[in-house]
C-alpha atoms as one frame of an Amber mdcrd trajectory, in Angstrom:
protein
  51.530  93.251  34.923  51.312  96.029  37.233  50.953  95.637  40.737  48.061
  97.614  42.664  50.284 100.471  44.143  51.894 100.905  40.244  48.235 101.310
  39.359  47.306 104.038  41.816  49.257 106.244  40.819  48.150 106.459  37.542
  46.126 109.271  36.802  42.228 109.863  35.400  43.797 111.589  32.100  41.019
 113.503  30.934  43.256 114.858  27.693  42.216 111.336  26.536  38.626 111.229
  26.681  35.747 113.013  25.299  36.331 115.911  27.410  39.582 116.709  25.358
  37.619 116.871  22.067  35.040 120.017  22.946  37.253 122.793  21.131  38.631
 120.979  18.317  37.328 121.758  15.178  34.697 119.467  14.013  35.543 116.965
  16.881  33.796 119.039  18.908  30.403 119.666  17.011  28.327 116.679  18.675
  28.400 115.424  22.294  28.912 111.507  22.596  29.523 110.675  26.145  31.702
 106.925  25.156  33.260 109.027  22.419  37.062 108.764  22.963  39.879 111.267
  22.615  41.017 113.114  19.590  44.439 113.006  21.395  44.956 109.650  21.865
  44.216 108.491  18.309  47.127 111.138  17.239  49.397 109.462  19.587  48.897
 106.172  17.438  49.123 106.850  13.891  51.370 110.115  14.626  54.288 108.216
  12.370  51.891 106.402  10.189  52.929 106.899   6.506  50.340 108.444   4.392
  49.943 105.231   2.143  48.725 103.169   4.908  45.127 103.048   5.629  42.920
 103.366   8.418  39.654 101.375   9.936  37.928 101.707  12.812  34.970  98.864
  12.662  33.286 101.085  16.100  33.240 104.735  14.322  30.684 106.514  17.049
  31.718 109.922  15.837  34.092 109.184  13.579  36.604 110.318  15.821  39.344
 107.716  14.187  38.422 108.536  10.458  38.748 112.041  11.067  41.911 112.097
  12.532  43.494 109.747   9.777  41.967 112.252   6.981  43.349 115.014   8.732
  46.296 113.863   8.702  46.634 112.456   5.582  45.740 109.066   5.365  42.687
 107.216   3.707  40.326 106.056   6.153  36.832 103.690   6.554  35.417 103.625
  10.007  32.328 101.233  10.581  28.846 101.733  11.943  25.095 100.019  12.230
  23.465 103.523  13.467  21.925 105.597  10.764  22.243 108.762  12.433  25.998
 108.254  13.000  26.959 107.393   9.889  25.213 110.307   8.513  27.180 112.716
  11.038  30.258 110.836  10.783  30.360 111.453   6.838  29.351 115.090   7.527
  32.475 115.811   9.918  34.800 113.840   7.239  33.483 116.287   4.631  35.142
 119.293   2.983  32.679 122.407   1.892  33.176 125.140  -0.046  32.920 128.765
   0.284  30.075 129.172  -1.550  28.036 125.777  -0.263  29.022 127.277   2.913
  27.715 131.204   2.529  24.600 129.418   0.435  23.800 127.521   3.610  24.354
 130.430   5.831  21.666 132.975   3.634  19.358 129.986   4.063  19.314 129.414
   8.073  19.166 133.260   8.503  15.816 132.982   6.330  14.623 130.349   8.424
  15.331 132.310  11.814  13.409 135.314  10.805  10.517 133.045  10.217  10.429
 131.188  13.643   8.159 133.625  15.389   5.457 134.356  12.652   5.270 130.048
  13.406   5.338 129.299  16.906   1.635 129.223  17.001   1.079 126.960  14.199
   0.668 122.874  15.246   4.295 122.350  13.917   5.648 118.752  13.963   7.227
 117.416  17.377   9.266 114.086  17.823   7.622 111.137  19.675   9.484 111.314
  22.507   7.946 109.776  25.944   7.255 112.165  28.584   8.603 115.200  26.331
   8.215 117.871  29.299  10.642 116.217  31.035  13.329 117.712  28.552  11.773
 120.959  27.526   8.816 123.294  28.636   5.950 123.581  26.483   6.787 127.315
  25.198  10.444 126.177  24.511   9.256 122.971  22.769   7.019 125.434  20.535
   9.837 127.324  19.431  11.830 124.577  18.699   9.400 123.043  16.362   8.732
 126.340  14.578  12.784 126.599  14.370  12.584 123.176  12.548   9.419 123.243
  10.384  11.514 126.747   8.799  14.856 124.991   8.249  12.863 121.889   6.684
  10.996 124.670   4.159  14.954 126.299   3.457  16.791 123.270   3.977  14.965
 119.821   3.477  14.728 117.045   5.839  18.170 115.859   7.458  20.134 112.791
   5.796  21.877 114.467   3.331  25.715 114.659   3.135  25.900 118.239   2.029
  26.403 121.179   3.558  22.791 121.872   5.140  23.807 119.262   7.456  25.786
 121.631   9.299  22.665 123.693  10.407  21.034 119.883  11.340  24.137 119.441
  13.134  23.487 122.707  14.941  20.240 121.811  15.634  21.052 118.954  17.412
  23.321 120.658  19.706  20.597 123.276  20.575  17.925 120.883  21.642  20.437
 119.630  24.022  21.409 123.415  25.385  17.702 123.911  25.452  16.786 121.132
  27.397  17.267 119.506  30.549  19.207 116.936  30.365  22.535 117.286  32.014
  25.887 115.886  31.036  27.790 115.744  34.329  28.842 112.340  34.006  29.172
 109.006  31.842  25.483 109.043  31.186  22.350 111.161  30.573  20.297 112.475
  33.506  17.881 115.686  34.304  17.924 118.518  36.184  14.692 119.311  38.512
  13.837 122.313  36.566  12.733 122.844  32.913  13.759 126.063  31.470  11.962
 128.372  29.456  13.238 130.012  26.415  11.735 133.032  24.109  12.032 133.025
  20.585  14.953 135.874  20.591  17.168 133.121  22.875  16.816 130.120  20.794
  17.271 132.058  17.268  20.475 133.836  19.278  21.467 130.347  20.388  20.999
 128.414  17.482  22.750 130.753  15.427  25.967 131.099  17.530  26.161 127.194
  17.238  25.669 127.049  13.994  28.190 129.819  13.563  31.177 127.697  14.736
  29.966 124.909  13.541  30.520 126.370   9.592  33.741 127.982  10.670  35.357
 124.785  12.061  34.040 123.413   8.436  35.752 125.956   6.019  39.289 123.867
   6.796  39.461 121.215   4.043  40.644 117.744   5.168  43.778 116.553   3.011
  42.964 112.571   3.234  40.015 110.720   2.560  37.682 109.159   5.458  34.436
 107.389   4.938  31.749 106.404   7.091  29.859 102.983   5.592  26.785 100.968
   6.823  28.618  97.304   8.171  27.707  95.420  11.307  31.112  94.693  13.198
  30.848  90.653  13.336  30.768  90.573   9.672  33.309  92.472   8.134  33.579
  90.749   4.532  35.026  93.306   2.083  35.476  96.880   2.137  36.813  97.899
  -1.347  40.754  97.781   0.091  42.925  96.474   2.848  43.789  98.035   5.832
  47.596  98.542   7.757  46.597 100.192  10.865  43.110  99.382  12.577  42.553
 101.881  15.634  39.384 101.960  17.815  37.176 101.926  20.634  34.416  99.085
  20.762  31.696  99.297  23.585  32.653  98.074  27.031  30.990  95.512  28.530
  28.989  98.382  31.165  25.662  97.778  30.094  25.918 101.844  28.797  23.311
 101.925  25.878  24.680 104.367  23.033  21.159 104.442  22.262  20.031 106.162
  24.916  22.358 109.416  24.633  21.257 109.426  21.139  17.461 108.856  20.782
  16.651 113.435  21.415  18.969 113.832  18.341  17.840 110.587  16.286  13.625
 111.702  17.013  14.456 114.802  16.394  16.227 114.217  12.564  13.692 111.599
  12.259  16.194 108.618  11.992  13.708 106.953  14.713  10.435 107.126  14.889
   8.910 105.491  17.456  10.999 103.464  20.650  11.074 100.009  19.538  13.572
 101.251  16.911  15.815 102.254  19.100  15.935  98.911  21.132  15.740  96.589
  17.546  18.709  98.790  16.923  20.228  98.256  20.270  20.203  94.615  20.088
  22.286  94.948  17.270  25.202  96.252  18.179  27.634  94.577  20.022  26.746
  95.670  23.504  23.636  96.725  23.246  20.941  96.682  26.176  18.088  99.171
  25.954  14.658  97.957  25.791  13.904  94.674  23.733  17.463  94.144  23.437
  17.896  93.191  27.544  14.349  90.900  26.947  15.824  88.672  24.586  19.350
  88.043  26.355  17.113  85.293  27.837  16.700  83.715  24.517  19.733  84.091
  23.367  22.669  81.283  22.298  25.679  81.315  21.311  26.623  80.395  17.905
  30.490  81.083  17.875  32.818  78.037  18.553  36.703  78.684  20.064  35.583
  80.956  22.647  37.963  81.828  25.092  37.864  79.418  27.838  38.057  82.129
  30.820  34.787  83.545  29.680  32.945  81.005  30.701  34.093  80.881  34.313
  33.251  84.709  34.841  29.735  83.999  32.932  29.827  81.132  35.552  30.782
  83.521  38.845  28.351  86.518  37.944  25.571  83.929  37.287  26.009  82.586
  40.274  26.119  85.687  42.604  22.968  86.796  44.931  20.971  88.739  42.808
  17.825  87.801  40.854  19.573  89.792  37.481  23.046  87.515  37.830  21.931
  85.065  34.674  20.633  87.853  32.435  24.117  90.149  33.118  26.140  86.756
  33.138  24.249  86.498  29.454  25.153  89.897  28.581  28.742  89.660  29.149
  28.845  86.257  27.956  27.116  87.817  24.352  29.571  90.679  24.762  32.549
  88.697  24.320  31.106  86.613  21.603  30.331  89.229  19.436  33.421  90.781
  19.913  35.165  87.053  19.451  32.886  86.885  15.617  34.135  90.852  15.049
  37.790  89.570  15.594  37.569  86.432  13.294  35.958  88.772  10.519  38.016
  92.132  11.049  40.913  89.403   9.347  39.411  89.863   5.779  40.547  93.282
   5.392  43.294  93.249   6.348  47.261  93.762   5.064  49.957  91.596   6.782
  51.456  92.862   9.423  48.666  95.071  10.139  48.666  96.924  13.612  45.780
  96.832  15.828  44.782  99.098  18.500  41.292  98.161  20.702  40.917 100.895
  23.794  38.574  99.053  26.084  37.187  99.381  29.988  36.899  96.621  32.097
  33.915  96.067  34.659  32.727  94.756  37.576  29.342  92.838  38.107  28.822
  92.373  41.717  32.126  92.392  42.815  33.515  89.936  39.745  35.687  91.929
  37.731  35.319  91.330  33.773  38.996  91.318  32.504  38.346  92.997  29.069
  41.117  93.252  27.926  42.399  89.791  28.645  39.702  88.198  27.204  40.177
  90.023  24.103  43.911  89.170  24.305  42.958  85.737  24.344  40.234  85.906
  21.377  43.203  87.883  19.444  45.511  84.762  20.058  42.902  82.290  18.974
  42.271  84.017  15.859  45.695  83.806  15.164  47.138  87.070  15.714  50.890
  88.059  16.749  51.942  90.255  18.944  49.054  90.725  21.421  49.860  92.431
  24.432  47.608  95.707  26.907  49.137  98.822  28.369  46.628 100.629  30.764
  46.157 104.130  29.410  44.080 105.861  32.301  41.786 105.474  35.515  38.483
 105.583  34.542  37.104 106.923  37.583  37.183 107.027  41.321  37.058 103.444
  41.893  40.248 102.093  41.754  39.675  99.107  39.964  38.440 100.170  36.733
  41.002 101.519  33.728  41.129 101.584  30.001  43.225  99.757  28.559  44.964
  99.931  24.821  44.948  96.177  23.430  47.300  95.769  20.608  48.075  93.348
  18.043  49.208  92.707  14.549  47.957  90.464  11.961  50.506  88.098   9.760
């Protein structure tokens, strides 16, 4: 265990978080603020032989399946969210020339379209308080931009290579708008900028542009994205040697909420209590509906680990009218992570080697030991070799890190 002057003077590291993965190939077509580095999940299965594969039961981006497939390996990453899975499989994808150039003739059909459009009541996303991420005149053009790639392209959802321009898409309503991503989490700048027609097609295009040139590289292994909730892994067609990943921390930082502008936009949600239903799914979820039930909620897993209960004791206890409901939240956190654990053991080989990079937290002034709680669900459950190297300083305060929690299984 290191002491507090070993931990100072470790450093923030940004070569392993998201930061790292802007201007790597497809790692870099989608923004996820929680996603984690492309560098770090080299490090691990840099001597992994090819016949060994590779899960990740918290896929996000896919960041994990794409790195095994790159380099070699066959990998399945796991994830509840529709719109992830469907970019996850689209980044784990290989396209040919001619789906690519067929793609291309069709998006420059669909730009010289936009401004016969703009004025024409084309379909906008549901979003609450819209003008808060783009002006009206830029909102008309962006609907226009749509409504053309729909009539060239289809809807989004399918794994082909029109999902590039989707992809594209995505990132422009982002560069369009005015949200800001300065920091761990979404927020808005003061002023809503206005774009012409001739700035979002020039945009758009530029995007898309590198987004089809990072695709023309085929990927040598085989990584696929698949539909399965994390506390019931049962069977997923073959067993697994190497399990590498990056679960939600317990922080209360909905994944929803990044993603809802892309997920209205591609129409995987439709109106807001979608997002929260799927919130209060995942393992960490808390927007919307999904904080309002933590006060109905039980626990149904036995063998928890006993130091959970204390902190859920300690942060329930502390001055503040919200210390129950975030004593609940952690408390479900590490349940659901404790059912993932016990069910993650179906699929896999023995001797398989596990890697869980985690955050620890704070709730007023108790600090959540993530990683030793999951080091103790991990030696519950029966697994060997469980140990936690700190990787990096999260941020300025001095308390919080990420951590790399290992084990290995039989």
């Amino acid at each position: 265990m290191l002491n507090q002057n070993q931990k100072d003077l470790i450093g923030q590291r940004s070569d392993y978080t998201f930061k790292y993965n802007k201007n790597l190939g497809r790692h870099g077509w989608l923004r996820l603020t929680p996603a984690y580095s492309v560098k770090l999940v080299q490090d691990l299965i840099a001597d992994l032989p090819l016949d060994v594969n590779v899960l990740d039961p918290f896929s996000g981006t896919a960041t994990t399946g794409l790195v095994a497939a790159e380099h070699g390996n066959t990998a399945r990453t796991c994830d509840i969210n529709p719109f992830l899975i469907w970019v996850g499989n689209l980044k784990c994808s290989s396209f040919s020339e001619l789906e690519l150039a067929t793609v291309s003739k069709k998006v420059t059909k669909a730009l010289s379209n936009v401004e016969n459009s703009i004025n024409e009541e084309n379909w906008q996303p549901p979003i609450y308080n819209i003008e808060r991420w783009w002006a009206p005149h830029t909102l008309k053009v962006l609907s226009s931009l749509r409504s053309k790639l729909v009539d060239e392209l289809g809807e989004p959802g399918e794994i082909s290579a029109s999902g590039l321009a989707w992809v594209a898409f995505c990132r422009l309503i982002i560069e369009t708008s005015s949200a800001a991503f300065n920091h761990t989490s979404m927020s808005f700048h003061a002023d809503v900028q206005h774009y012409e027609v001739e700035h979002v097609n020039e945009l758009f295009k530029e995007i898309f542009d590198v987004i089809v040139s990072t695709a023309k590289s085929p990927i040598t292994g085989n990584a696929k994205v698949l539909n399965v909730d994390a506390r019931e892994i049962s069977n997923l067609g073959m067993k697994f040697g190497k399990v590498v990943t990056s679960p939600p921390y317990p922080n209360r930082m909905s994944y929803i909420r990044e993603l809802r502008p892309y997920m209205y936009w591609t129409k995987f949600l439709e109106e807001a209590r979608e997002a929260g239903e799927l919130d209060w799914k995942a393992i960490g979820g808390t927007w919307g509906i999904a904080s309002s039930r933590l006060a109905e909620w039980e626990a149904i897993e036995e063998g928890l680990p006993e130091h959970i209960f204390s902190v859920y004791k300690n942060i329930s206890n502390a001055e503040s009218k919200n210390g129950k409901l975030l004593a609940t939240y952690v408390l479900k956190y590490f349940h659901d992570m404790h059912m993932h654990l016990r069910s993650i053991r179906n699929v896999l080989e023995h001797g398989a080697e596990l890697h869980y990079i985690v955050g620890n937290s704070t709730f007023f002034g108790n600090m959540v030991d993530t990683a030793g709680l999951l080091e103790d669900s991990f030696r519950k459950l029966g697994f060997t070799d469980v140990n936690s190297t700190i990787i990096r300083k999260r941020n300025s305060k001095k308390e919080l890190f990420e951590y790399n929690v290992s084990a290995k299984w039989g």
